[in-house]
C-alpha positions in Angstrom: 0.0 0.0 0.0 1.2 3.3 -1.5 1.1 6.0 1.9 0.1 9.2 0.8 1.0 11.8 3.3 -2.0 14.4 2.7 -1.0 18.7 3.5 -4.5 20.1 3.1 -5.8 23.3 1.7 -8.0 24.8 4.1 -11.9 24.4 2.5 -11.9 27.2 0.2 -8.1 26.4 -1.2 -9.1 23.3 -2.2 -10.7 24.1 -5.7 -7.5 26.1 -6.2 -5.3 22.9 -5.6 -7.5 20.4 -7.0 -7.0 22.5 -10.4 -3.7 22.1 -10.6 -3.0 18.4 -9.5 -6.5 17.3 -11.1 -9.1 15.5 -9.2 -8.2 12.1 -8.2 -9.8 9.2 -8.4 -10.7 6.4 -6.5 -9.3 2.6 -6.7 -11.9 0.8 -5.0 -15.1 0.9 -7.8 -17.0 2.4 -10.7 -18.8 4.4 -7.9 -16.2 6.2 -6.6 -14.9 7.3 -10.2 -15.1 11.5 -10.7 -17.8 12.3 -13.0 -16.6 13.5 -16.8 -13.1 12.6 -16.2 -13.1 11.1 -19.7 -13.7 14.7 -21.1 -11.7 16.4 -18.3 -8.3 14.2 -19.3 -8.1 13.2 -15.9 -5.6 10.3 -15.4 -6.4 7.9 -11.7 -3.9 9.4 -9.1 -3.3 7.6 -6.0 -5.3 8.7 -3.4 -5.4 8.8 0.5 -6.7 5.3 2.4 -9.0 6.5 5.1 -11.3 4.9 7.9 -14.5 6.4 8.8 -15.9 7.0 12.3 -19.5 6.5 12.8 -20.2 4.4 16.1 -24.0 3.7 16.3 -24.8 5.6 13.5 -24.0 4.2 10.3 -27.0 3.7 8.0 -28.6 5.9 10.2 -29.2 9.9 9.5 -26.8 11.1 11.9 -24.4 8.9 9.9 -24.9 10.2 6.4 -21.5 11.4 6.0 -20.2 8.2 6.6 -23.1 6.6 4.5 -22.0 9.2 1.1 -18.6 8.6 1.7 -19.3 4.5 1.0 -21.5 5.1 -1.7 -19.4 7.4 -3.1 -15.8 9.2 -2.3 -13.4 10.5 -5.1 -11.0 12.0 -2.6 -10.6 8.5 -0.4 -10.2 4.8 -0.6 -12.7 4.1 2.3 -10.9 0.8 4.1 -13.9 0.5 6.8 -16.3 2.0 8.7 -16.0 2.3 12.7 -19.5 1.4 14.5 -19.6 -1.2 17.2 -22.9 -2.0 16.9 -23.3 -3.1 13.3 -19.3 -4.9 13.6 -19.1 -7.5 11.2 -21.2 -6.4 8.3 -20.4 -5.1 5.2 -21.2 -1.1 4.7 -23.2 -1.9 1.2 -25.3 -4.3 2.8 -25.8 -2.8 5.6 -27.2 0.7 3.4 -29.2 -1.9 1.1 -27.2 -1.5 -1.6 -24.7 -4.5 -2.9 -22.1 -5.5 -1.2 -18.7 -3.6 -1.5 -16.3 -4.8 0.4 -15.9 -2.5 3.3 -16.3 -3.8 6.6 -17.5 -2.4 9.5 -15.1 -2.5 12.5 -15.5 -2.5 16.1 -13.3 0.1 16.9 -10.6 1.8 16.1 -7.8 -0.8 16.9 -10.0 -3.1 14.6 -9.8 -0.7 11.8 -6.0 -0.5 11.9 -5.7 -4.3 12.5 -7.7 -4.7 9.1 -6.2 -1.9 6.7 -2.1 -3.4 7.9 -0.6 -0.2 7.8 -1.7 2.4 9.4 -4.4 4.2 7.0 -3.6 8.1 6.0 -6.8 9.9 7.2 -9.2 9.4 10.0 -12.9 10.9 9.3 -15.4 12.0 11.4 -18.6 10.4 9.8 -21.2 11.3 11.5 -23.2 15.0 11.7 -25.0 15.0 14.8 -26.9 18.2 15.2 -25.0 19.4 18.0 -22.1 20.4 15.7 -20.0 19.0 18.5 -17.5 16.5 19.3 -18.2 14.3 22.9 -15.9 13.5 25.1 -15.1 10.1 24.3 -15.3 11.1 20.4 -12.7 13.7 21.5 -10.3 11.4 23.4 -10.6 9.4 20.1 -9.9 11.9 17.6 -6.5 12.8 19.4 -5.5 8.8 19.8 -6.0 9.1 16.0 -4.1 12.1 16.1 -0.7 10.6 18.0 -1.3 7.4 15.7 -0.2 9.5 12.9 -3.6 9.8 11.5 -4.2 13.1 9.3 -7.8 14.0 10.4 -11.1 15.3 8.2 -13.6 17.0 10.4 -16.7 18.0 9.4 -18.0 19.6 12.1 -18.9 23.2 13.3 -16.5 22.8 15.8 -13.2 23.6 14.2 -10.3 21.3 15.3 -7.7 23.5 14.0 -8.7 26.6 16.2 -8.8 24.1 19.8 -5.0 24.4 21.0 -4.7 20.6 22.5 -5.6 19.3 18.9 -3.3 21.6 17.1 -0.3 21.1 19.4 -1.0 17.0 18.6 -1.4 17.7 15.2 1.7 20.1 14.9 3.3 17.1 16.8 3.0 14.2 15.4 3.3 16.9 11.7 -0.1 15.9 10.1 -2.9 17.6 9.1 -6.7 18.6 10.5 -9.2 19.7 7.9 -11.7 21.8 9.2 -14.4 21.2 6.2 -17.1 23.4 7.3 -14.6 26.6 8.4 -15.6 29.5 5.6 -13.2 31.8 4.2 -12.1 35.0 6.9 -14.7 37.3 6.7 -12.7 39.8 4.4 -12.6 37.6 1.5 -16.6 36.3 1.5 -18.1 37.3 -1.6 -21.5 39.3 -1.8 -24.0 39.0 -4.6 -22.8 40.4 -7.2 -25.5 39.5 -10.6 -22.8 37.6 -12.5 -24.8 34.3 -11.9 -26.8 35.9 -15.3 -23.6 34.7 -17.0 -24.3 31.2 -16.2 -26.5 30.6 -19.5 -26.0 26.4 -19.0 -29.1 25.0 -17.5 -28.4 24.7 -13.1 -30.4 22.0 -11.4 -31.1 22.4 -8.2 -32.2 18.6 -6.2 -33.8 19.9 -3.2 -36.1 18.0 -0.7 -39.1 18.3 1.3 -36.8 17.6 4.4 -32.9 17.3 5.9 -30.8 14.4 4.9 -33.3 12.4 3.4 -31.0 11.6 -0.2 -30.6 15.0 -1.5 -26.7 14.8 -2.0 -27.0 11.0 -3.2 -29.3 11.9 -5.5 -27.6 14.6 -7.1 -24.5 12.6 -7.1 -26.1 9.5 -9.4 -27.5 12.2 -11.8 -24.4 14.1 -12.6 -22.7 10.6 -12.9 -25.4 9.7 -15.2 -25.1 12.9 -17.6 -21.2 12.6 -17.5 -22.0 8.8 -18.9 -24.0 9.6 -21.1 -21.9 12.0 -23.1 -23.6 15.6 -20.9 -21.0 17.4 -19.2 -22.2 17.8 -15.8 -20.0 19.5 -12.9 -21.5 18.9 -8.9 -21.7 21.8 -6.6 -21.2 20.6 -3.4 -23.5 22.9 -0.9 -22.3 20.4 2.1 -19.4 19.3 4.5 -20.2 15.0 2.7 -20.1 16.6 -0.8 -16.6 18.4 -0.2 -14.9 15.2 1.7 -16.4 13.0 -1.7 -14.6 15.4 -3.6 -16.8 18.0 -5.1 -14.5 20.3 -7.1 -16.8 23.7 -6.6 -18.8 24.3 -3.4 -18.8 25.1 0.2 -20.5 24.0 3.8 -22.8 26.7 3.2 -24.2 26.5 7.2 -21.3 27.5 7.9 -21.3 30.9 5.9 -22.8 34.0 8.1 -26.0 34.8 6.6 -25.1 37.9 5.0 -22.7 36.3 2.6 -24.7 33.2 1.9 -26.5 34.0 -1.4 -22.7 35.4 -2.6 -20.7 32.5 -1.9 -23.6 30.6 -3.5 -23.3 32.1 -6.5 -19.1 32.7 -7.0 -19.3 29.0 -6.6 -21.3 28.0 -9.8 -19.8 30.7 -11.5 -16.6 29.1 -10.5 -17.7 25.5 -12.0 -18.7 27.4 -15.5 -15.4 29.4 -15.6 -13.2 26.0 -14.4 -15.2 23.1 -16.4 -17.2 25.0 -19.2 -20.7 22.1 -18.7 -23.2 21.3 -20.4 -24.9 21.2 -17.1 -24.2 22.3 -13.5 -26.2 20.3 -10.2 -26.6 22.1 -7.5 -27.0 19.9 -4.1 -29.6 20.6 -1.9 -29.6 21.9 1.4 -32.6 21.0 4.4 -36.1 22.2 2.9 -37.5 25.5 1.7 -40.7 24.4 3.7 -38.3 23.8 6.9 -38.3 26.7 9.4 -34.8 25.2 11.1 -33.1 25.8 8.1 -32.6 28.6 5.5 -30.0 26.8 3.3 -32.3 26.2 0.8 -33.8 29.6 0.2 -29.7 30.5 -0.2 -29.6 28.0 -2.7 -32.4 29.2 -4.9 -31.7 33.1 -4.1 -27.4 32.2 -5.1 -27.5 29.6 -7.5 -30.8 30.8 -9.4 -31.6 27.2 -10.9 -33.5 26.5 -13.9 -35.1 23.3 -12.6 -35.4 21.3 -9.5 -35.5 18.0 -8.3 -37.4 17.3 -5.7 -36.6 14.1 -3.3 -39.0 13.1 -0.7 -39.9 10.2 1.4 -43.0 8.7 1.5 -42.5 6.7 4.2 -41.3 9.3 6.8 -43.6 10.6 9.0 -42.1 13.3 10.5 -39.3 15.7 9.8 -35.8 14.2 11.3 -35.3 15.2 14.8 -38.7 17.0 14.9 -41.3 14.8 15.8 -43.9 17.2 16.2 -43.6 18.3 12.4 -45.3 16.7 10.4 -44.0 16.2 6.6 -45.0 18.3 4.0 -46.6 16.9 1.0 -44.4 17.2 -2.7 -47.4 19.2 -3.8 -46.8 21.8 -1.2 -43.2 21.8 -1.8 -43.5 22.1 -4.8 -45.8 24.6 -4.9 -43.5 26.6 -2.3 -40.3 26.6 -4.8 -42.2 27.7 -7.1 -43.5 30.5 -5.3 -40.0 31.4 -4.2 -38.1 31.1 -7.2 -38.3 30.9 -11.0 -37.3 27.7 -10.9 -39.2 25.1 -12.1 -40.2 21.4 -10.5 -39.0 18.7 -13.1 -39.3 15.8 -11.3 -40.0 13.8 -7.8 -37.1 11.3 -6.2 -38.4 8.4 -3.9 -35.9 7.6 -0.8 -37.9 4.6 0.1 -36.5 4.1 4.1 -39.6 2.5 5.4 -41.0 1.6 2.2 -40.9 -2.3 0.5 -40.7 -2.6 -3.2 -44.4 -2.5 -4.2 -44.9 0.4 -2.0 -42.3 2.4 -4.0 -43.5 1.5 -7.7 -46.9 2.7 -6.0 -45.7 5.7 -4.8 -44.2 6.7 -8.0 -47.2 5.7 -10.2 -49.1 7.4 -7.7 -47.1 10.5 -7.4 -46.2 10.8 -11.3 -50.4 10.7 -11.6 -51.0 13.8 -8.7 -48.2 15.9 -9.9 -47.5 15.5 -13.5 -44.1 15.0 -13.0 -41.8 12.2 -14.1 -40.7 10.1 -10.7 -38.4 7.7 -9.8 -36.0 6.1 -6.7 -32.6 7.2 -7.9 -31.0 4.1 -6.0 -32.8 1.2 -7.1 -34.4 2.7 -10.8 -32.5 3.2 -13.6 -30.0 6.4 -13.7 -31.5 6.5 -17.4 -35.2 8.2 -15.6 -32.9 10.8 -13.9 -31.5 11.4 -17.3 -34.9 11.8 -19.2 -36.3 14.2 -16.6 -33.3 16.3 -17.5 -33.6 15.7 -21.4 -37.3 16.1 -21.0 -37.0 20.1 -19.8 -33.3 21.2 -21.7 -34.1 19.2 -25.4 -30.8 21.0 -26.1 -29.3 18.8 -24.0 -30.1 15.9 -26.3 -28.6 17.4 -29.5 -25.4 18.6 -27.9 -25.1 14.8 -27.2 -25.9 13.8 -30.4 -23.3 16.2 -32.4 -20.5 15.2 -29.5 -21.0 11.7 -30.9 -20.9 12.4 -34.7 
């Protein structure tokens, strides 16, 4: 195993960096490979071995970092996934997907015992709503820390700025990444109208609640386009998205308020100016209809998408961590965006937690019926649905595709 000793950029250095070694790409599977890198010219680089810490969590919503980063990670090979209680199992399985190889340790001594040498990059996986590390997590991180372990933290609390974790880091001479810290307030952009220059269609996949697929979603379709000959470029909105590997982006809930819309739009002006797409998607942030978030009105307001995607999930009942809120229906989402914005609704997304396989097709016959709007489960349909709700709304899309291939 190849060791990779990782310096990292803080968040909004990466794009910067990434430009001029080119993204790399993953080892482990057709998954993990970075969208368009057949029209980019990017070659596979060696990348940095990780393990990801998510005790009692993965497969779970606090877990979804850890649950993107084995679906999908550009930046990492993912060797396993720390949680106790699921030890044993494979990730895939254990997210209902296939298989995929990467267990699930009981701890961390586990982890190193399984990878042989010691792994390049410890993750914190999980994105409990605190924003805050625990004790035990704490003493954890640090014992990864005087390991050797260069650590990716996707917190609100930023590693870097605690002085016991930078004296161990500055020790043992590797690396915390704070991915949620924004640029010092003297450099965050305001709106400034150049989003009008974007004139390639921006898709916005938003969702009628927080961490219920959004990012997933949006990662299969610009996957999709890229391989089937539309250039499509993923801005990451997210702390997940940016430890996958999203090129343009930033942890917008992280970004004071007053900024938001700004950094918002610099980065999809960023991903035209950098990649020149056929297509930019633009991952979603909580719910427009949600009142403990305003990341998606940001994202609407910044990015000013064409279209959206809207993902819901039938079988939820309430919004995550709010039990007393009920869920909103796709028609009232739907009719919200579309208040809000100029954007237009192009298509409904199924995360089907809670659902069995006749209740999805159901769902979607039942959905595509009320709304008028193509739908489809973006995990266990074809990527080809995403790709025709897209087609469906930008015909232009089509033709570039065809003259590409002549």
């Amino acid at each position: 195993m190849i060791r990779v000793e990782a310096s990292y950029p803080q968040p909004w250095e990466q794009r910067d960096i990434r430009e001029q070694v080119g993204s790399p790409m993953s080892v482990r599977s057709g998954l993990n490979a970075v969208p368009g890198s057949s029209r980019t010219g990017r070659s596979q680089e060696t990348v940095a071995t990780a393990v990801v810490y998510c005790e009692a969590n993965f497969g779970a919503v606090d877990g979804k970092t850890a649950n993107g980063l084995v679906r999908h990670s550009e930046k990492y090979e993912i060797l396993s996934v720390i949680d106790s209680q699921k030890a044993g199992l494979d990730a895939g399985v254990v997210l209902g997907d296939q298989p995929n190889g990467i267990p699930i340790c009981r701890n961390l001594a586990e982890a190193l015992a399984h990878a042989g040498n010691l792994p390049d990059t410890f993750i914190f996986g999980m994105a409990p709503a605190s924003g805050m590390l625990s004790s035990p997590e704490r003493s954890l991180v640090l014992e990864a820390i005087t390991l050797g372990m260069n650590i990716v933290n996707g917190l609100h609390e930023f590693l870097n700025d605690d002085p016991e974790m930078a004296a161990a880091s500055a020790a043992m001479k590797v690396q915390i990444l704070d991915v949620r810290k924004p640029r010092a307030k003297k450099d965050l952009r305001m709106f400034s109208g150049r989003i009008a220059e974007v004139t390639c269609p921006r898709i916005a996949v938003l969702g009628t609640d927080c961490a219920i697929g959004k990012r997933t979603t949006a990662t299969i379709l610009t996957r999709a386009l890229n391989e089937r000959g539309v250039k499509a470029v993923l801005v990451g909105t997210g702390q997940t998205g940016l430890i996958q590997g999203a090129r343009y982006g930033l942890a917008l809930d992280a970004v004071p308020s007053q900024f938001c819309t700004g950094e918002m739009e610099a980065a999809v002006v960023e991903a035209l100016e950098g990649e020149n797409p056929d297509v930019i998607v633009i991952e979603g942030q909580g719910a427009l209809s949600h009142p403990a978030y305003s990341t998606s009105s940001f994202i609407l307001r910044g990015g000013c998408p064409d279209a959206v995607v809207l993902q819901h999930a039938p079988g939820r009942s309430h919004r995550c961590d709010f039990e007393q809120m009920a869920m909103p229906t796709p028609a009232s989402e739907i009719h919200l965006i579309q208040t809000f914005s100029d954007a237009k609704v192009i298509g409904l997304t199924i995360n089907h937690e809670n659902m069995t396989e006749a209740e999805v097709s159901a769902a979607i016959m039942l959905y595509e019926c009320e709304l008028g709007i193509p739908a489809t489960d973006a995990l266990t349909r074809s990527p080809d649905l995403l790709v025709e709700m897209v087609l469906a709304e930008f015909p232009q899309l089509a033709e570039q595709r065809i003259a590409c291939a002549v």
